[in-house]
C-alpha positions, 0 to 999 in steps of 0.5 A: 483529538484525531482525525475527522470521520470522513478522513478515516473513511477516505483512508480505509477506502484507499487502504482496500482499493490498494490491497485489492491490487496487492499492495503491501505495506500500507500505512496511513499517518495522521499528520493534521497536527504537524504538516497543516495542509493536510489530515493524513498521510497515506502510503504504500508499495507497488513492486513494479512500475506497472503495479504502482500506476494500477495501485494508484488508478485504483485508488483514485477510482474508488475515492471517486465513486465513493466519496467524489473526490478529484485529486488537487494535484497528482506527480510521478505517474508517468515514471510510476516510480513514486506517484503522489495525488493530492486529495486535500485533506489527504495525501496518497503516496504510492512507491515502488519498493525500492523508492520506498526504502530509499526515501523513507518517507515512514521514517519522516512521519513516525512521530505521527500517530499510525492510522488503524486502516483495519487491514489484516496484517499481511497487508499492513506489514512490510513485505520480506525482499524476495518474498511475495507475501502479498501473492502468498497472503491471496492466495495466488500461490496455492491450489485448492488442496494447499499445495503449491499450484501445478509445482511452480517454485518460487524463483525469486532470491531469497532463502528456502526459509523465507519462501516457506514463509510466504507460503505459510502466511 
């Protein structure tokens, strides 16, 4: 059957307003026949703690003016390590990476559906640890002219080949 229209434009809304902070790895499940309490699942990463409560407040500002939604419940903000709000019909987890990993919470719902958010694929994907492929996909990395601004390295762990990469998506 799938999920309900106003579902899907809830988690797309939610999809962009975590990619506008850089979110990576953003998933939505469609869970409405398996869990009951809920239509979807969505989830997605922050790399630090700072970024997942900026993650998480985008989303709940964008819900809100869009679609007036408040959230039913809302845990993990003041550790910002794993934020879940509760929207009812929709779920919103946000992980720091590490959490991500660690809980796998994609593991638990792969036998549900995967939402097509629309996103393009850098920001769906999961991100290379040491890279910073959602930087390098904005475009934060590169000047005008393609070239790595004003000299900056990445500095981050990782392979020569990983950081071209990066650069490249």
């Amino acid at each position: 059957m799938g999920l309900p229209a106003n579902t899907m434009d809830i988690l797309k809304a939610a999809a962009k307003a975590a990619g506008d902070k850089l979110a990576t790895d953003i998933r939505a499940y469609d869970v409405h026949e398996t869990v009951g309490l809920a239509d979807a699942y969505f989830v997605a990463t922050g790399e630090t703690e700072r970024q997942v409560n900026a993650i998480v407040e985008a989303v709940e500002d964008e819900l809100r003016e869009q679609f007036e939604l408040k959230p039913v419940r809302r845990e993990g903000r003041a550790q910002g390590r794993w934020v879940l709000v509760d929207f009812g019909d929709v779920v919103v987890n946000v992980q720091h990476g590490e959490d991500r990993a660690f809980y796998a919470l994609d593991r638990l719902w792969s036998d549900s559906p995967q939402v097509d958010l629309g996103l393009p694929d850098e920001d769906s994907a999961p991100a290379h640890p040491g890279t910073h492929a959602a930087g390098a996909a904005a475009g934060f990395f590169e000047d005008s002219e393609g070239d790595d601004a004003a000299g900056a390295e990445d500095t981050t762990a990782g392979s020569s080949a990983d950081a071209d990469a990066a650069r490249q998506a």
